[in-house]
KEDRENDREN-443862 format. One line per 8 residues: for each residue x, y, z of C-alpha. Coordinates in pm, 1 decimal. Last residue first. Example, Ala and Ser with C-alpha at 12.3 -4.5 7.8 and 13.67 -1.06 7.14 Angstrom:
2
1367.0/-106.0/714.0  1230.0/-450.0/780.0
//
This chain:
390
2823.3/7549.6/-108.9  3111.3/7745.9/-277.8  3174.8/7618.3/-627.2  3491.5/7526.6/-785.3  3667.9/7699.0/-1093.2  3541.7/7519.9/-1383.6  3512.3/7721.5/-1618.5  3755.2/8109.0/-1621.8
3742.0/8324.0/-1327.2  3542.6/8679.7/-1312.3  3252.8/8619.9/-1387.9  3232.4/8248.0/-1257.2  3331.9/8423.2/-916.6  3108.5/8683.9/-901.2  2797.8/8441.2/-968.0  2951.5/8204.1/-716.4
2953.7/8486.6/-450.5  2586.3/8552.1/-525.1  2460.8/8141.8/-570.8  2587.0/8127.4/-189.3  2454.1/8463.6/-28.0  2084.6/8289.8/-218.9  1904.8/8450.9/-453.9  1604.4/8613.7/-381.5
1641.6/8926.6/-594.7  1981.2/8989.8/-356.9  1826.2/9279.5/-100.6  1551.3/9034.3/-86.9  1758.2/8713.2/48.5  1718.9/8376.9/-5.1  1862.5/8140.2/314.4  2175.9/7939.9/111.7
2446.0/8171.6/308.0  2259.1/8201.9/638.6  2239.3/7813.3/693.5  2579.2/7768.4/570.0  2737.0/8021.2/806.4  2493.3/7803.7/1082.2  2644.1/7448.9/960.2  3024.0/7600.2/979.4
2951.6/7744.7/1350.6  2848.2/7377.7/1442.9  3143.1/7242.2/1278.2  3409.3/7512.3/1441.3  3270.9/7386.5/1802.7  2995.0/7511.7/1986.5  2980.4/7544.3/2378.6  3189.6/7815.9/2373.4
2895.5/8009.6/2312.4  2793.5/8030.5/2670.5  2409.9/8175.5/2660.9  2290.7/8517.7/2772.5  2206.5/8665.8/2417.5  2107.5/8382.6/2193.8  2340.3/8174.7/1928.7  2095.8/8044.1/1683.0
1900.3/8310.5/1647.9  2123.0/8553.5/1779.9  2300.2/8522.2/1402.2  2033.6/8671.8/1226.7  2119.6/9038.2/1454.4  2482.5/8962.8/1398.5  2428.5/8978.4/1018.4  2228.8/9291.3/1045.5
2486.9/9429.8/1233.1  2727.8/9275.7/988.6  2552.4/9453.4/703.8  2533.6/9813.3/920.7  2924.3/9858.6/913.5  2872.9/10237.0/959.2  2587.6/10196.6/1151.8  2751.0/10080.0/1469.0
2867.8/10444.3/1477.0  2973.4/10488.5/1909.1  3347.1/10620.1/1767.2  3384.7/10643.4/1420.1  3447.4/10289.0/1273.3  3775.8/10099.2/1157.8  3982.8/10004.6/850.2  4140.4/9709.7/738.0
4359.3/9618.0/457.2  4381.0/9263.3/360.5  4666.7/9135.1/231.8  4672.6/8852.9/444.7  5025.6/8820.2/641.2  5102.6/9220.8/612.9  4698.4/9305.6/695.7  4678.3/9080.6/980.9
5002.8/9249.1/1158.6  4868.0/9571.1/1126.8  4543.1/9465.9/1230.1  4711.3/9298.8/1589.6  4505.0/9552.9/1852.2  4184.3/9398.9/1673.0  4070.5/9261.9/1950.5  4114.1/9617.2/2140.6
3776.9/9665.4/1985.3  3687.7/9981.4/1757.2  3412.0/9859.2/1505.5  3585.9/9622.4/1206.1  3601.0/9709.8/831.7  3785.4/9461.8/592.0  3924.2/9530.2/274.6  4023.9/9338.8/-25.4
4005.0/9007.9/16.8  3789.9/8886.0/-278.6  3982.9/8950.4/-584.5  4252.6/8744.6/-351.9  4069.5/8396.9/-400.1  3921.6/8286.8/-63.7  4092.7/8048.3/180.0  4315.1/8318.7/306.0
3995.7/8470.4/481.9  3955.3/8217.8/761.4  4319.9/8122.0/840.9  4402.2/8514.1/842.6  4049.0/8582.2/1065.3  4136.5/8331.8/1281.2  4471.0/8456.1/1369.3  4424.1/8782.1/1409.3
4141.5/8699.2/1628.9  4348.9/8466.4/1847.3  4644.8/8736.8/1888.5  4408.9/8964.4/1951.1  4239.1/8841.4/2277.2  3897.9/8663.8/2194.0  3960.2/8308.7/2348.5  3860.9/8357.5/2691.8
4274.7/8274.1/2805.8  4357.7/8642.2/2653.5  4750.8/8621.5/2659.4  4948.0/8797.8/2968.9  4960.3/9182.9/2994.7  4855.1/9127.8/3350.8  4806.7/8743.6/3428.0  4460.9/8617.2/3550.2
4451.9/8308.8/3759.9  4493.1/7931.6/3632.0  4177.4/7730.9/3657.6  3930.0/7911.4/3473.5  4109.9/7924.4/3131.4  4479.6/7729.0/3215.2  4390.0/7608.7/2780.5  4298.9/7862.6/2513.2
3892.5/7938.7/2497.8  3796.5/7844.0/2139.8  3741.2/8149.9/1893.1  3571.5/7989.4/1641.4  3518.6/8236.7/1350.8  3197.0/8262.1/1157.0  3186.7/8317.5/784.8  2849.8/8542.6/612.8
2773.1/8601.1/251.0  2616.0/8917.0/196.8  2673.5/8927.6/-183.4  2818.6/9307.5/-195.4  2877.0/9362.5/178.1  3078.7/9027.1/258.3  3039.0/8884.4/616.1  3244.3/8840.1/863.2
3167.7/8719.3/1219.1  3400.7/8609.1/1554.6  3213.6/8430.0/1820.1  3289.0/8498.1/2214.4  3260.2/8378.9/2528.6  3375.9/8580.3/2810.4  3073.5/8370.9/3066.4  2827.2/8416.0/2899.0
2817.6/8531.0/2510.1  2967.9/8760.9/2271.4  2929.0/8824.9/1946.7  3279.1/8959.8/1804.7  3251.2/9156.8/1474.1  3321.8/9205.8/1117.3  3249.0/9374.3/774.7  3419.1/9258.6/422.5
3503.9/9372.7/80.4  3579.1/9155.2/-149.4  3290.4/9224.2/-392.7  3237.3/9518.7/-604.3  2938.0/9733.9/-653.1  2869.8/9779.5/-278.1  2844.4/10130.8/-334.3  3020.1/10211.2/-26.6
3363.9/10044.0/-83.2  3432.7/10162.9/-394.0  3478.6/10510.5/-232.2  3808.2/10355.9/-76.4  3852.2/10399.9/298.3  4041.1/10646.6/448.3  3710.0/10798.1/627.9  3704.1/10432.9/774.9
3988.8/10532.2/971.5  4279.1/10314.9/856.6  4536.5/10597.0/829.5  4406.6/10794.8/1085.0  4554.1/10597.2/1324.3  4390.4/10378.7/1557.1  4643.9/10144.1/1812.7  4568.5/10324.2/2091.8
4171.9/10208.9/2079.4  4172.4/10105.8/2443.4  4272.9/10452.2/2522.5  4452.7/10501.6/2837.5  4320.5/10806.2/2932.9  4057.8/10671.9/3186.0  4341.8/10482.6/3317.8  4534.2/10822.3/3488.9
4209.1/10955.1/3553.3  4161.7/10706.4/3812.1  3794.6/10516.9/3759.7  3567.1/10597.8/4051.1  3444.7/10306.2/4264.2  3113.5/10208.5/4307.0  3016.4/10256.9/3972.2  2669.0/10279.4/3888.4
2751.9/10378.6/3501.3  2429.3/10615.5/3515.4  2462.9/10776.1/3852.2  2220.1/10660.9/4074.3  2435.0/10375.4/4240.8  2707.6/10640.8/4372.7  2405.1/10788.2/4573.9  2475.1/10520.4/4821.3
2783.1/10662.4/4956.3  2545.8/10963.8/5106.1  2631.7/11286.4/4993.6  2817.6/11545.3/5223.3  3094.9/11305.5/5201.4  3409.8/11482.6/5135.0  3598.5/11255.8/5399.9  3640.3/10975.3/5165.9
3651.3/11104.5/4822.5  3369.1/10909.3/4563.6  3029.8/11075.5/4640.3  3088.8/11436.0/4757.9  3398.2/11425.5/4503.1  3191.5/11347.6/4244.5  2967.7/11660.0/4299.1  3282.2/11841.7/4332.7
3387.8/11737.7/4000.2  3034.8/11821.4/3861.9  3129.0/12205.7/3973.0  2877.7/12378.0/4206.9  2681.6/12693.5/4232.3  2414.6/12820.2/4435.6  2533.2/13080.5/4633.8  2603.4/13307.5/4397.5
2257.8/13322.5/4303.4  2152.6/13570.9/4035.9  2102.6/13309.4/3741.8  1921.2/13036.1/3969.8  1756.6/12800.2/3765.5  1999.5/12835.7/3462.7  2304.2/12889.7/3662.5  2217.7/12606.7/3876.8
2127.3/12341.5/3563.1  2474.2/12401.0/3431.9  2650.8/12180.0/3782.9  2303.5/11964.7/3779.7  2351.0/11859.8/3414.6  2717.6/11825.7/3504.3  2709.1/11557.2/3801.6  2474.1/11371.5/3578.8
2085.3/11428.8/3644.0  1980.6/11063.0/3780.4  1548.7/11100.6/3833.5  1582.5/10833.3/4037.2  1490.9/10400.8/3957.5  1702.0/10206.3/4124.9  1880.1/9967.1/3964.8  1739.4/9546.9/3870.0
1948.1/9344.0/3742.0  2146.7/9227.7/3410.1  2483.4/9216.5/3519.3  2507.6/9315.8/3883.0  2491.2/9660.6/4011.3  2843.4/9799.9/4115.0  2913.7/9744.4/4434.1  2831.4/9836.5/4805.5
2562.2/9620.1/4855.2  2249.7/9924.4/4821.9  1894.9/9669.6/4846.9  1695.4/9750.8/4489.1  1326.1/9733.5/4505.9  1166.3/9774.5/4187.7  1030.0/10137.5/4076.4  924.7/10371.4/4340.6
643.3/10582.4/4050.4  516.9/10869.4/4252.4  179.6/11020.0/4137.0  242.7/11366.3/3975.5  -53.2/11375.9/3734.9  258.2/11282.3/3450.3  417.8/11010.9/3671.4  685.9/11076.9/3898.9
1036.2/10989.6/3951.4  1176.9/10958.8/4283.9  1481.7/11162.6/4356.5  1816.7/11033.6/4329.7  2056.7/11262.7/4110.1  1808.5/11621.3/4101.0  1695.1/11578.1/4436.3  2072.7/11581.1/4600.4
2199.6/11806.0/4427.6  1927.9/12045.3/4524.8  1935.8/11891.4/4910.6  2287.6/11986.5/4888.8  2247.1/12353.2/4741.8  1978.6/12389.2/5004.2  2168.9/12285.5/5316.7  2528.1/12494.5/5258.1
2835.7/12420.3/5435.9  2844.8/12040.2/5379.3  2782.6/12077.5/5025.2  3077.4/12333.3/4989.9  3321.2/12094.1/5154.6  3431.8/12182.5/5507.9  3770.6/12355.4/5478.6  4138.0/12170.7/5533.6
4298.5/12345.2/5197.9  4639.6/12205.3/5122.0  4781.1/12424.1/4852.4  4967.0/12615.7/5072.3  5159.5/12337.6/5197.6  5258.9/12162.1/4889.4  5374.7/12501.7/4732.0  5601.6/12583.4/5050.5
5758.1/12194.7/5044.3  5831.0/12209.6/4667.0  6024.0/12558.3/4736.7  6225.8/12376.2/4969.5  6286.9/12091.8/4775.5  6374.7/12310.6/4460.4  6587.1/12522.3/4666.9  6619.1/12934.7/4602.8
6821.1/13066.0/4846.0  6663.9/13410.7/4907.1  6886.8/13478.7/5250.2  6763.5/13546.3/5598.3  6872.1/13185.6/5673.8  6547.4/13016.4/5709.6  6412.7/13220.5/5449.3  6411.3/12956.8/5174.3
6273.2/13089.3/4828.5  5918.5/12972.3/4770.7  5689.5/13334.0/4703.2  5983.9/13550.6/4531.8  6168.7/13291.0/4309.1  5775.8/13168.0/4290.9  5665.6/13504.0/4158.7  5960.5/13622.7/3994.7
5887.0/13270.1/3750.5  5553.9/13290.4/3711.7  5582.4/13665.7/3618.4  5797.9/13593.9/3309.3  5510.0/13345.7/3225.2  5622.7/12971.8/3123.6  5731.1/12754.3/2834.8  6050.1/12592.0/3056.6
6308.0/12770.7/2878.0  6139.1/13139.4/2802.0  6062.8/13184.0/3148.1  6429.7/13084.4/3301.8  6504.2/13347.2/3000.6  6276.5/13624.8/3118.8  6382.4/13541.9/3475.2  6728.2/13622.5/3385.6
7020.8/13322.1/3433.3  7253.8/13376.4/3707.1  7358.4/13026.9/3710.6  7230.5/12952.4/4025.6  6902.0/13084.2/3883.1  6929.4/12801.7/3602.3  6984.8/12533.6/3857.7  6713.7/12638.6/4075.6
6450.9/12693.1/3798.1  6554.8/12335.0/3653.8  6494.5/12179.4/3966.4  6113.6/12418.1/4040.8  6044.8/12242.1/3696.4  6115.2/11865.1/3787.8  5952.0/11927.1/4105.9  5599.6/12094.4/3866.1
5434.0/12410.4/3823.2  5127.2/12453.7/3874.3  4891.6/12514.0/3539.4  5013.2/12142.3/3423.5  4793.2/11972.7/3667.1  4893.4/11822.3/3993.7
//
């Protein structure tokens, strides 16, 4: 139940504290609630069973359990034109502009969620809460006609609240067949974000580009939970590819919960390829590191203590913020296409491609080379004869 009801652990601490002969007020002033919620269920969920206002917390939980049980036919059951609205608005046909229906392909309902890369119908799919704010607009002095989204998914999701047909589920816009438990939709996959490396905490040296050493990364990934880790630097542009190589029991031993990523890409793997990748460089040049917000980075902390590199992370849904590696990425899917199993190259196949981007000439660099960039910093910076990068 939400926190507006009051809770077993509550209606306890209410019975102990009225045994006591505490006030009401006070009861109230304990648990963070109204004065009047508290006379109110003393008054409402006392035991009567032996003419006395016993107050039991079990007995009081049983009342408030009871009464909130509501066996009533669902609101789209009970009326025909706010279902057939609902209805319309999340799977009827769309139309072209003179009005001529458009079916789209032919998609057979199997009870799941659609498959990767296949066909869905095609329905004029309002969200649950465009048609709940869409009522009040369309009908302002209807009483009648009003809904919340959350019954909407109810109607499709709850077994025995189905004035909607089951097969609706597939015209909302994630197509699940199943509904995702609130309890997991608030587990955060990015837990492990503070505002301390948000990429708002990163130094202003960082955007102009002016000095190298700081780097942008990514996963591509590929069929099958294969994946390729990039970096690449934003001054010079000069790109290194991680292997991530699947570790072994992948595909023959089953899945363990909390148990180490067997595809290759968990964060123990990318924490260590990025530290084994990015100690090779002088330190002038590993000084920051900005990554978008993957749970493959859950180990950062860990990566910045052993490397010295600090790292920082994107706003939510802001690809551009880290718009070199995009680019990079982009490049990259030339030799490493969408659909395809990247496992399938090893580290020297990944080395030949990095070396392929960094001696390709590049505009943004006066048609120099990401290669004859980073060794223009370097001889800069380092006295003769420090070693060239190819």
């Amino acid at each position: 139940m939400s926190g507006r009801y009051l809770s077993f652990a509550e209606r306890e601490e209410i019975a102990l504290l009225h045994a006591q002969l505490v006030g009401v007020r006070a009861i109230a002033r304990r648990l963070g609630r109204s004065p009047s919620t508290i006379s109110r269920e003393l008054r409402r969920n006392a035991s009567t069973r032996t003419y006395r206002l016993e107050y039991r917390a079990s007995t009081a939980q049983w009342h408030a359990e009871r009464r909130a049980s509501r066996p009533k036919v669902s609101k789209l059951a009970a009326n025909e034109q706010l279902r057939e609205y609902v209805q319309d608005r999340l799977a009827g046909s769309i139309t072209r502009p003179d009005g001529e229906l458009v079916p789209g392909p032919e998609v057979r309902w199997i009870g799941r969620r659609h498959g990767r890369r296949q066909d869905r119908r095609w329905a004029k799919s309002w969200s649950p809460e465009q048609i709940s704010n869409r009522l009040r607009v369309e009908h302002p002095h209807d009483g009648s006609m009003r809904i919340s989204h959350e019954a909407i998914y109810q109607a499709l999701y709850v077994q025995g609240r189905g004035a909607l047909r089951r097969e609706l589920v597939s015209c909302l816009r994630t197509g699940r067949a199943l509904r995702v438990p609130r309890a997991r939709s608030r587990q955060r996959r990015d837990g492990f974000i503070t505002p301390e490396v948000m990429i708002s905490a990163r130094p202003a040296e960082v955007a102009d580009r002016a000095v190298p050493g700081h780097w942008e990364g990514d996963l591509i990934i590929g069929l099958n939970r294969s994946a390729i880790g990039t970096l690449v630097e934003r001054t010079t542009r000069f790109t290194m590819l991680l292997h991530l190589p699947r570790l072994e029991g992948y595909g023959t031993e089953p899945r363990v919960k909390n148990g180490p990523a067997l595809a290759g890409y968990g964060a123990e793997a990318v924490r260590d390829a990025i530290a084994s990748t990015i100690t090779t460089l002088p330190a002038q040049l590993r000084r920051s590191l900005t990554w978008d917000r993957g749970k493959e980075m859950a180990k950062h902390a860990e990566l910045r203590i052993g490397s010295g590199l600090a790292v920082y992370f994107c706003d939510p849904h802001s690809p551009w913020q880290r718009g070199t590696n995009e680019n990079t990425n982009g490049l990259l899917r030339q030799y490493f296409p969408k659909g395809t199993d990247l496992s399938k190259h090893n580290a020297d196949d990944l080395e030949a491609v990095a070396l392929a981007l960094n001696t390709r000439p590049r505009k943004t660099l006066d048609w120099r080379t990401p290669a004859e960039a980073l060794n223009d910093h370097l001889l800069s910076v380092q006295p003769a004869g420090v070693a060239r990068t190819r």
